[in-house]
Each structure stands twice: as structure tokens, then as C-alpha cells.
C-alpha positions in Angstrom: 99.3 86.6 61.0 101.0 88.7 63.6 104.3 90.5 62.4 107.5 89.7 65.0 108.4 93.1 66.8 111.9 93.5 68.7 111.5 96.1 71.5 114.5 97.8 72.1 115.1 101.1 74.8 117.7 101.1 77.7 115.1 102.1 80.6 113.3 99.4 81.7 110.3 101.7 82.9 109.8 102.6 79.0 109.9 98.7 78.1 107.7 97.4 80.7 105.6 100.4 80.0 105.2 99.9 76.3 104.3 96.0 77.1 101.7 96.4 79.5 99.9 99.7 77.7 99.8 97.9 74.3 97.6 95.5 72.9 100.5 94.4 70.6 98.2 91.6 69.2 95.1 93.8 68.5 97.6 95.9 66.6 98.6 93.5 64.4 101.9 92.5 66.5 103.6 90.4 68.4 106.7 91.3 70.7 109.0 88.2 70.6 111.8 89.7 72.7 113.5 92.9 74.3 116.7 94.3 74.7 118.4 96.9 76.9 121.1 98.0 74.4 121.7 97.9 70.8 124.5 95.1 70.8 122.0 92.7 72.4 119.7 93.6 70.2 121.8 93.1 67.1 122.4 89.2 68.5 118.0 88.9 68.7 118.1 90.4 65.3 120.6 87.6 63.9 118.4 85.0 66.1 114.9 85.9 65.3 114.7 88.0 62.1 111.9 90.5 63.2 109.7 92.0 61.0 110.0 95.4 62.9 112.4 96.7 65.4 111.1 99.3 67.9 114.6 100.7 69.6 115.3 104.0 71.4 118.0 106.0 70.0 120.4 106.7 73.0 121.8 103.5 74.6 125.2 102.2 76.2 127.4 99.7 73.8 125.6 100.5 70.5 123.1 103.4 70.0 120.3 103.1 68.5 121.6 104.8 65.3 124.4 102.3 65.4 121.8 99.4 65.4 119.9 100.8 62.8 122.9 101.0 60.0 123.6 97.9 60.8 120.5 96.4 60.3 120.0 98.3 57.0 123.0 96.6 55.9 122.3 92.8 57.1 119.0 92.6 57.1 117.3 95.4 54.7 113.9 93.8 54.8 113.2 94.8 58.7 111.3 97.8 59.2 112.3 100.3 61.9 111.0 102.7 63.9 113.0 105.0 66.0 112.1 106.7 69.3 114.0 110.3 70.1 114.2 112.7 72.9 113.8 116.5 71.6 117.8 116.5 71.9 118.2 114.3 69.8 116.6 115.4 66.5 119.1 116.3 64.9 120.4 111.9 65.5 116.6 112.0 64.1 117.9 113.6 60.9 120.5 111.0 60.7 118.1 108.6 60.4 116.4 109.3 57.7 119.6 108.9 55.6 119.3 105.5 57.2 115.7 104.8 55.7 114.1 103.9 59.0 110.3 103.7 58.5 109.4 106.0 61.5 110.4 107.9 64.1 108.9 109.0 67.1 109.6 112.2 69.8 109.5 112.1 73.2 108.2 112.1 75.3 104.8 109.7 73.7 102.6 107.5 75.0 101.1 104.0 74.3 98.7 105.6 71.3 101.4 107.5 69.5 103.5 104.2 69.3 100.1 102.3 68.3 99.5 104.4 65.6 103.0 104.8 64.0 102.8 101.0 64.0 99.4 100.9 62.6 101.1 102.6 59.8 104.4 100.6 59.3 102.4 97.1 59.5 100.4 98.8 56.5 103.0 99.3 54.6 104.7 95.6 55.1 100.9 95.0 54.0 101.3 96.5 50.4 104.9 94.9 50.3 103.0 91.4 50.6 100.5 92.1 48.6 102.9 93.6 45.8 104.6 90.4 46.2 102.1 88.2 45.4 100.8 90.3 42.6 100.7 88.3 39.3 101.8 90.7 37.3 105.3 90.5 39.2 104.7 86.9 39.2 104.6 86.9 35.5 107.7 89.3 35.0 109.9 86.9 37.3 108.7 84.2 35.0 109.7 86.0 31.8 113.1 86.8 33.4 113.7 83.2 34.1 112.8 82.0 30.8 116.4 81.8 29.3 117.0 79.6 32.5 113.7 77.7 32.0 114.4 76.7 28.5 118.3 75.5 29.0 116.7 73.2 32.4 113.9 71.8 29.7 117.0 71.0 27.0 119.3 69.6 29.7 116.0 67.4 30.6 116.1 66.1 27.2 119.5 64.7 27.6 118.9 63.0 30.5 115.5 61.3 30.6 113.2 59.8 27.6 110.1 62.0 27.6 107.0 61.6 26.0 106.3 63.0 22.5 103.2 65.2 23.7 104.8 66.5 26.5 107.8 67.4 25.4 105.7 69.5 22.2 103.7 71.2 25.2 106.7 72.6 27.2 108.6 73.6 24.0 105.2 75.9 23.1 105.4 77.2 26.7 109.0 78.3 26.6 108.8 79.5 23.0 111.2 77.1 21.7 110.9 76.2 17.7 112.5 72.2 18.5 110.5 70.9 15.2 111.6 68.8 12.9 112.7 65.4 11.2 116.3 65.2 12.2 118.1 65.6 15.2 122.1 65.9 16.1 123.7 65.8 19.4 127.0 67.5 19.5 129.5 68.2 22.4 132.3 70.4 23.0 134.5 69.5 26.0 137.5 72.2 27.5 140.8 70.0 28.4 141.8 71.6 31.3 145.3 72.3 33.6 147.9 70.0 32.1 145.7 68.0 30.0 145.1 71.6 28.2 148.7 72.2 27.8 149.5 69.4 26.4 146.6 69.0 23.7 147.9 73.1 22.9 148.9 72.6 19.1 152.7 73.3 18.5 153.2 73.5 22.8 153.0 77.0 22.7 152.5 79.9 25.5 148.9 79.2 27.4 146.1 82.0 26.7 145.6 84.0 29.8 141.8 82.6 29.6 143.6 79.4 29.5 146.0 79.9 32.1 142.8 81.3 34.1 141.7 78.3 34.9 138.2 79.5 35.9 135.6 76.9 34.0 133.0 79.2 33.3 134.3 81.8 32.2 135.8 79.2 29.5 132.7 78.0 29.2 130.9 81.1 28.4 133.8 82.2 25.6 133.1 79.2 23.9 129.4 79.1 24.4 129.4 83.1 22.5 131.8 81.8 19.5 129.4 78.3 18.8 125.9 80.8 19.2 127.3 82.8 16.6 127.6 80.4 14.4 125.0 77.9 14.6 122.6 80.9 14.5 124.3 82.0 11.6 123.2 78.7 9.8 120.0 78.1 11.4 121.6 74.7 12.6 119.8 74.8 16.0 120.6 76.2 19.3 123.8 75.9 21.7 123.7 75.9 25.6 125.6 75.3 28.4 125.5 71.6 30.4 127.2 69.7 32.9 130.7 71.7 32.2 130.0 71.0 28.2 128.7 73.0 25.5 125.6 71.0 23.8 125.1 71.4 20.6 121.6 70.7 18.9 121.1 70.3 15.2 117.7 70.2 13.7 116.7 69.9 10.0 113.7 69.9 8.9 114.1 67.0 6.1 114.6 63.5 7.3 118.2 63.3 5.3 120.5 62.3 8.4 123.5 62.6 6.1 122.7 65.9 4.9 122.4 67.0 8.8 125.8 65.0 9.9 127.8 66.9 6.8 126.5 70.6 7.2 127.2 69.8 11.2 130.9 68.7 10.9 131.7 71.9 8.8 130.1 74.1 10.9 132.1 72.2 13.9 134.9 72.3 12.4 134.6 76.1 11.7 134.3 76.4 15.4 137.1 74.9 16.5 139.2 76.9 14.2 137.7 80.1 16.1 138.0 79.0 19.0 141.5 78.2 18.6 142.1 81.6 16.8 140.4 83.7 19.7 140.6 81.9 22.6 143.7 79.5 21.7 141.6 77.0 23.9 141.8 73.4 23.0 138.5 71.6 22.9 137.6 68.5 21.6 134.0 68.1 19.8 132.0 64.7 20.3 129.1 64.0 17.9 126.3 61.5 18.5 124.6 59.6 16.1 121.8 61.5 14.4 118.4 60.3 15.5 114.9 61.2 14.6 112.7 62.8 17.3 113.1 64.9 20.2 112.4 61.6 22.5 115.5 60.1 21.2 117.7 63.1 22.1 119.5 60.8 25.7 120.7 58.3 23.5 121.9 60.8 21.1 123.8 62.7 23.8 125.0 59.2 25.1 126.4 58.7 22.1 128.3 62.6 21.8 129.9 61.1 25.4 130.8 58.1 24.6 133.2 60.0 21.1 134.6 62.5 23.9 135.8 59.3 25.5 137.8 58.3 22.3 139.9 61.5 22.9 142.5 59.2 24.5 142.9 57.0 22.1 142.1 59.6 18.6 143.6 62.7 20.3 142.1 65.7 21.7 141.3 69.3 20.0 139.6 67.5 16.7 136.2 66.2 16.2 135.4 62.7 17.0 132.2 61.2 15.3 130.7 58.3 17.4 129.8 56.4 14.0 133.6 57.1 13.1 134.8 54.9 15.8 132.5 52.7 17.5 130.5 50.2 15.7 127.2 50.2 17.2 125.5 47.2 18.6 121.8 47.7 19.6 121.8 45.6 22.8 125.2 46.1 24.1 125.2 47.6 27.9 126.3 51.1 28.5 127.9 52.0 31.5 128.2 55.7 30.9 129.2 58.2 32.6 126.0 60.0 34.1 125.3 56.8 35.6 128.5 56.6 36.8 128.2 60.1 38.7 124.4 59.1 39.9 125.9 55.6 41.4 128.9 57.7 43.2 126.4 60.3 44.4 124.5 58.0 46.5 127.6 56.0 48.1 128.9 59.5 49.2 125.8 61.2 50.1 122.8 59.0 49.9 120.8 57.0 52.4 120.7 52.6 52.3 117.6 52.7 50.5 118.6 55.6 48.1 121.5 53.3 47.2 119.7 50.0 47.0 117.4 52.2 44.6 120.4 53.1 42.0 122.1 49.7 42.6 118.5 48.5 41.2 118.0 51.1 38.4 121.3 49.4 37.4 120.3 46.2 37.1 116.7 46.6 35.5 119.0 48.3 32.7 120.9 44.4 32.3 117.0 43.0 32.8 115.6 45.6 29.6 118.2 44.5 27.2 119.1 41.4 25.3 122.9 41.2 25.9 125.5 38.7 25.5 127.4 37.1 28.7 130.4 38.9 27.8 128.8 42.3 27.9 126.9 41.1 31.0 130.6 40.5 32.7 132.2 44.1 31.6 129.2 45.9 32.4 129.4 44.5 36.1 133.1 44.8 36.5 132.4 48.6 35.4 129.9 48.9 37.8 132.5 47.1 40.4 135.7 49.7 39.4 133.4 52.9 40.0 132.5 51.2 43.7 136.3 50.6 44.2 137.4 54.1 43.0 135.2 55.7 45.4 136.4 53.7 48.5 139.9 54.4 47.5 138.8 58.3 46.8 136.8 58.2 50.3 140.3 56.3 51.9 138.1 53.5 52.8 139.7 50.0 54.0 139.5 48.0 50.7 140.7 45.1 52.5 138.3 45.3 55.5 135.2 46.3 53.4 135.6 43.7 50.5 138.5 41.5 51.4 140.6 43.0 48.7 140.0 44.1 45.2 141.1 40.5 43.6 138.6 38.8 45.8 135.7 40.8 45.1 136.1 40.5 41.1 136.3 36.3 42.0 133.3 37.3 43.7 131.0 37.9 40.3 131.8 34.1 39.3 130.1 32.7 42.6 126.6 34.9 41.6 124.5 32.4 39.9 121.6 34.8 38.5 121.1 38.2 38.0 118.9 38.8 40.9 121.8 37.3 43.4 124.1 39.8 41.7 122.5 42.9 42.0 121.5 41.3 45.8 125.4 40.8 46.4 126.1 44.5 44.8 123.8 46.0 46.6 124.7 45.0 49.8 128.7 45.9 49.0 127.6 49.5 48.0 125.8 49.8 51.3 128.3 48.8 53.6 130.6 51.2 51.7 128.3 54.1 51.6 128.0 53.4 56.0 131.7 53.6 55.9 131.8 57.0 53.6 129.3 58.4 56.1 130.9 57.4 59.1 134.1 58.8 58.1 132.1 62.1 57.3 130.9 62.3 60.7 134.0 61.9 62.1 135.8 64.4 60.1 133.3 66.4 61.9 134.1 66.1 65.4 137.7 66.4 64.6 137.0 69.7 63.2 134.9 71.0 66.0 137.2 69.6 68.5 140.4 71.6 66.8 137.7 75.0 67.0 137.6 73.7 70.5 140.9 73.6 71.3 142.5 76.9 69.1 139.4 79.1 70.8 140.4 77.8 74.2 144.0 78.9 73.9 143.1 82.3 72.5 139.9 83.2 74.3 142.1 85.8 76.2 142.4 87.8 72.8 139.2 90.4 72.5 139.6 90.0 68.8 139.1 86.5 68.5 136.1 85.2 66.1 134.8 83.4 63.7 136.8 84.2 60.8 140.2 83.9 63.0 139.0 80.2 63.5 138.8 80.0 60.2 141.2 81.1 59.0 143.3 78.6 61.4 141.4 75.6 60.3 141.1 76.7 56.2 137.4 76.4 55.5 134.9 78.4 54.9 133.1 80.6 57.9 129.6 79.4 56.8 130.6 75.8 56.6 131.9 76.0 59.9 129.3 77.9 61.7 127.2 74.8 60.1 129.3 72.1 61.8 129.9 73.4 65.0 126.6 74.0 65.6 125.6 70.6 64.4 128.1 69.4 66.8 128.2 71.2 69.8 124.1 72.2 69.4 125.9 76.2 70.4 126.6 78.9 68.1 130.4 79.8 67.8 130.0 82.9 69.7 127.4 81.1 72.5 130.5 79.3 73.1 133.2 81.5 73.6 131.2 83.6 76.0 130.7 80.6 78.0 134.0 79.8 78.2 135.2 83.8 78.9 132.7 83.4 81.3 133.9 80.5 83.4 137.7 81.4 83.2 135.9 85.0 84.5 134.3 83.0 87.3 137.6 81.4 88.4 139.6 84.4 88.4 136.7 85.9 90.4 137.2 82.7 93.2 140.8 82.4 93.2 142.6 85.8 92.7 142.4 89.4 93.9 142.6 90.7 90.4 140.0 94.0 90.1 137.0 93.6 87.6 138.7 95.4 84.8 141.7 93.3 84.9 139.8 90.1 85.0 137.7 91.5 81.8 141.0 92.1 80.2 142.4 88.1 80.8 139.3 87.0 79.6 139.2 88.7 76.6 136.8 92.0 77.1 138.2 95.4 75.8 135.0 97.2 77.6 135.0 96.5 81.4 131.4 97.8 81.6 130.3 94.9 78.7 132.3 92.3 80.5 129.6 93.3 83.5 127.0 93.4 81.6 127.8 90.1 80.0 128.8 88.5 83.0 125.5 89.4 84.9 123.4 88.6 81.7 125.0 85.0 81.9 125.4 83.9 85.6 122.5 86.3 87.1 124.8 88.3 89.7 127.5 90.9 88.9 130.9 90.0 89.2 131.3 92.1 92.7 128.2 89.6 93.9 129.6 86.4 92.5 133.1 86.7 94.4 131.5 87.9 97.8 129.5 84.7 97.9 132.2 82.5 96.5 134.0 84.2 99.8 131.2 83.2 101.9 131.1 79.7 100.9 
């Protein structure tokens, strides 16, 4: 593998000389590009990410000092080596504040530069290899166990796993999961006015409250329930999906003995929470179950009680068994399936859709159900669909001909297969639609960069984050888009467009060099020239005495 190089020194002599006298290659490198100044050689660096930068110190724009800070501070990784005339050692001295790998005195020759690099590509060497060393290996792993064991539980929740496996990754990541009784608790934060109006009494917010920041709720909460459920040796508490998960595990197989010591200890942390963080949360627990396999239908069930805050009240504990009667075959329609079904209409592809719209069905197909069930589950299914056109500002009445015509539409379905045909289809068109709508959001977005940088290319401070700022998003989601869009990065573009307003002044005015660098937004005269010649191939003086001529 040959290591990218960046060969950077204002006197073309000393590049061309380097090239030719070099067997780069041999050495272990190769040169992917070279640069007369330090400001071109900052825009390579951002483009090609070289492993090494070779630069001379003194250059016009931005020195080779200059360069070298600034790379230290984007991109640490790169190695540098400096070359320095005897004048400038004490610059040389600089530089090793800097941290550049090496530094070499003028004047040298090809074999001085050959072996400095022989020594730098050595030590990128024993960074690789210190990489890949296991033992690191094994350290990162031991640091990422915390996160490791909350993915595993999370995993549990969502997906039935077999017995065996599940045992095996529980030994792996140290966990102590055994036992005869299982309980799925959750605890859900109300948040904005839905917190202030579950406070008890009305009273003045918390500032953790008034906060508003989720996680940092989230993590209060999470350090008053470890407490206690290690305290009693009920389980273990964890963080998932904006909720605090509870797990209780007993030993014995008495399910009742599990439920009661679970409520009190619930109950005990709602009081503290309340006391210490004056939050209001409302606790949802599942019915108990037996096995670690059984934990999703568990958490379904923790969920499902949270739902019944609307109806029993918020800030209180609501056991599923408490308020639901259970039916074994009726349809759920909860709300992780939910989120998966409006994940693929916004973002997924036809067949990624089709897929969920089928995983949907096959649910219906599993399970003995009565026609009644059958109809609610499918008008469910029908109301998230509709939601997210009307969240995505689709045309209800072009898409579906209206949301009274596309409930009349389940009656006309003779068969579950001609349903989930008919449902499929729907969710497809609309997911076209959401994407359509994307991509046009898109060009509007580039096209309003288009037009604000066109009115204020003239201004030498103009950039990025000024665009921004105008349109109110983010600099790396722009950057993302425009590029997408216009296949140019942001500042690609606006030196083409300086450029040509430079070439028209240049045709059809008088104006001197330095006033037409001004107009088209250069502070420095001497980098408009450089620019302009870097980008057309002639200097400006050349360009207007030929335009003349034509």
C-alpha cells in the first residue's frame, strides 16, 4: 500500500525537482497532487486527506507554518514534514510546538528527503500496526461493554430470540439474566405542556423540567431507578427508545410475589423522582412472563399501560392486567410497528415498503382473530398511512380519493391477500409522493443558495455559514445537498461565479485589476490573479488583451 503524499513548495524548480529525482513508489509513496502555496494546499488537504504533507516553509497566501497549524487542528492524523532555509530556523523552532514529524534544512537533495520519509512512513507503520494490535482491540471492546449489554437488552424487546442464544450473549457480556420470572416495566417523561399539566398541584416547573433537554431527563431518572432496583436486587434499569426499561427477575416462579415487590419498588420511585426532580412520569407495567424469550410481548404489554395514561391519568403507575383484559389472539397494532411502517413510507424504497406492508399482514395470517379485530387492526394500519400523508402535506384527495373513500375501500377487499395487495400498493404510491416532495425541497433549497450567493458574491466575506445562516439549516446538511444538487462544492461555485463576473468586467470596463478583484469579491488583488489564472489559464492582463483583439 502506498501512503498519499501532498508536495507543497512555491518554486516550481524544487517541485519538479523533487518528482523527477524520487522514486516516490520505491519509497513507499505516492504523490497525488502539488501545490504552489499553502492556501491551495489547504483546499487538496480538505479534497484528498493525505497521509503526509511535504510543504516548504516560506510561501505567498499562507506559509508553510500557517498550513501546518491548520492542519494540526483539522486533520491531526496527517504527518508533516517541513522543509527550511538556514533563515528560517528559528520558523523551524516554531514548528516543533506544532508537532510536525520532520523537518528538513536547505539546501538538500533527493536522498535527504528520501530518507526523512523513510522514517515518517515507519512510524505511520507502528501507528497501523498499534492499531490493529489485539490487545487495543480487546480494551475498546471492554470499554464498549456498558453499550454492548444495553444494545443486547434493547434486542430483547424487540425481537423473539432463541433460548440458547440469548444464554450465550448474556455469558459474553457478563450479564446474570437467570431466572424463573420476568417483569417488564416502563417509565415515560411527559414533556412541554403535557408535563405541566400532569405537575401535581400546577406548581412552578423544575429547571430540569423547564430544560426541556430529553436526555438529560432521561439520565436523572435513569440514576434515581438504578439506585433502587440495585438496592433490592430486582434487576437492572437502562435507557430505550426515550423510556427507562425496567427489568425484574426473580428467581422463584411466583409471578405475584414478583408483580407486588415491583409495584412498591415503582412506586418508591416515583415518589423520588417527584421529590428530586419534581418530574412527572408515568410507569407502565407488562404482564409478568416466564423466560427471557418472552421479554417483546412483555414490553408490548408495559406500552400498551403507558397508552391508558389518557384515559387513567398520567404521573401513577398503570398495570396492563389492571386495565386491559387480555385476549390471546386479538391483533396488536402497537406502536413500534407503527414507527417501522412510517419509516419506510418516509424513507424507504418500493420493495422495503411492500416488505413491512407484508410483515403486517403475516401478523393477521399467524393469529386466530375474530372479523372485528381483523377490521380495527386494518383501519389502524389505514390512520398511520393517512397521518403520514397529512404530516408529509401530501394530496389526500389525489393519492386516495379522500379519506371516507379509502375506509369504503376495506369492504370491497374480498380476502386477505387482496387486502394487503390493495394496501400495499396505496403505501407505495404514497411513499413516491413523500420522496418526490423530498427531492423537490431540495432544489428549492439549492436554488435559494443560488440566488442569495449571486447577490452577495461581491462581499469577500461571504461563505458557507453566511448561507446558512440565511436559509436556517445546518452547514453540513447543506454542503450535503448542494453538492448532491449542483455535483460542485459550495466554494467550487462561488469562485466560478467571481470568476465570470471577473471576466465580464475584464471585457466590458476599463476598471484596473485591483478594482475588478474588489467588485468581485477578493480582498487580496494578488489571490484574485492567482485565482483567476488558476481557473481560466491566462492572467487577467492576458484575458482582456485578447478579448480586445477579438
Amino acid at each position: 500500500m502506498l501512503y498519499k503524499l501532498l508536495l507543497v513548495d512555491d518554486e516550481i524548480d524544487v517541485r519538479e525537482g523533487l518528482l523527477q529525482e524520487i522514486d516516490w513508489a520505491a519509497h513507499g509513496f505516492e504523490v497525488v497532487a502539488t501545490a504552489e502555496n499553502g492556501r491551495e494546499a489547504s483546499e487538496l488537504v480538505e479534497r484528498l486527506i493525505p497521509d503526509v504533507v511535504l510543504t516548504d516553509i516560506s510561501m505567498p497566501f499562507m506559509d508553510g507554518l500557517a498550513l501546518s497549524e491548520w492542519i494540526r487542528r483539522e486533520y491531526p492524523n496527517t504527518r508533516i514534514v517541513l522543509l527550511s532555509g538556514f533563515d528560517e530556523f528559528e520558523y523551524a523552532q516554531r514548528a516543533i510546538k506544532l508537532e510536525v514529524d520532520e523537518y528538513v534544512l536547505k539546501p538538500f537533495d533527493g536522498a535527504q528527503i528520501a530518507a526523512t520519509l523513510a522514517k515518517v512512513k515507519a512510524r505511520i507503520d507502528a501507528e497501523i500496526a498499534r492499531r490493529e494490535d489485539m490487545e487495543l482491540l480487546r480494551e475498546h471492546y471492554r470499554t464498549s461493554l456498558p453499550v454492548l449489554r444495553e444494545t443486547f437488552l434493547a434486542s430483547l424487546l424487540s425481537r423473539k430470540l432463541p433460548g440458547s442464544q440469548i444464554a450465550e450473549k448474556a455469558r459474553t457480556y457478563g450479564l446474570q439474566l437467570a431466572g424463573s420470572g420476568y417483569l417488564v416495566s416502563v417509565i415515560s417523561l411527559q414533556t412541554g405542556q403535557e408535563a405541566a399539566s400532569a405537575k401535581p398541584g400546577g406548581g412552578r416547573m423544575s429547571s430540569l423540567l423547564a430544560s426541556d433537554d430529553l436526555d438529560l431527563q432521561l439520565f436523572a431518572v435513569l440514576n434515581i431507578a438504578e439506585e433502587l432496583w440495585n438496592k433490592q436486587g430486582l434487576g437492572r434499569a437502562f435507557i430505550h427508545q426515550d423510556h427507562i426499561v425496567l427489568l425484574s427477575i426473580s428467581a422463584e416462579a411466583d409471578h405475584e410475589a414478583l408483580l407486588r415487590a415491583t409495584l412498591a419498588v415503582l412506586q418508591d420511585t416515583i415518589d423520588q423522582i417527584e421529590r428530586f426532580l419534581q418530574l412527572p412520569v408515568t410507569v407502565g407495567v407488562g404482564e409478568p412472563v416466564s423466560g427471557l424469550a418472552e421479554l417483546k410481548r412483555g414490553y408490548e404489554g408495559a406500552l400498551q399501560a403507558i397508552d391508558y395514561r389518557v384515559l387513567e391519568g398520567s404521573n401513577r403507575i398503570i398495570y396492563i392486567g389492571d386495565v386491559e383484559r387480555r385476549f390471546v389472539n386479538r391483533l396488536r397494532f402497537d406502536e413500534l410497528k407503527e414507527q417501522e411502517l412510517v419509516r419506510s413510507l418516509k424513507l424507504g424504497t418500493g420493495d422495503e415498503v411492500r416488505q413491512v406492508v407484508h410483515e403486517l399482514f403475516e401478523e393477521i395470517a399467524r393469529t386466530e382473530t375474530s372479523y372485528k379485530d381483523y377490521q380495527v387492526y386494518v383501519i389502524e394500519l389505514l390512520t398511520a398511512v393517512l397521518k403520514a400523508a397529512k404530516d408529509a402535506d401530501a394530496d389526500l384527495e389525489g393519492l386516495f380519493g379522500g379519506s371516507g373513500k379509502i375506509f369504503a375501500e376495506i369492504e370491497k377487499q374480498g380476502s386477505i391477500e387482496a387486502t394487503r395487495e390493495w394496501f400495499g400498493n396505496l403505501c407505495v404510491k404514497l411513499a413516491q409522493t413523500i420522496s418526490s416532495s423530498r427531492q423537490h425541497s431540495y432544489r428549492q433549497l439549492v436554488q435559494q443558495a443560488i440566488d442569495f450567493t449571486r447577490a452577495n458574491y461581491a462581499d469577500s466575506n461571504i461563505s458557507v455559514n453566511q448561507v446558512c445562516g440565511h436559509l436556517h439549516i445546518s452547514a453540513g446538511y447543506f454542503s450535503s445537498v448542494f453538492k448532491k444538487e449542483t455535483k460542485l462544492t459550495f466554494v467550487a461555485y462561488l469562485m466560478n461565479i467571481r470568476m465570470e463576473a471577473a471576466k465580464e468586467l475584464l471585457r466590458a470596463t476599463d476598471l484596473k485589476a485591483f478594482e475588478i478583484a474588489e467588485r468581485v469579491g477578493f480582498s487580496d488583488p494578488n489571490y484574485f490573479s492567482f485565482c483567476f489564472k488558476k481557473q481560466v489559464g491566462i492572467s487577467p492582463k492576458e484575458y482582456r488583451n485578447r478579448s480586445q483583439e477579438e
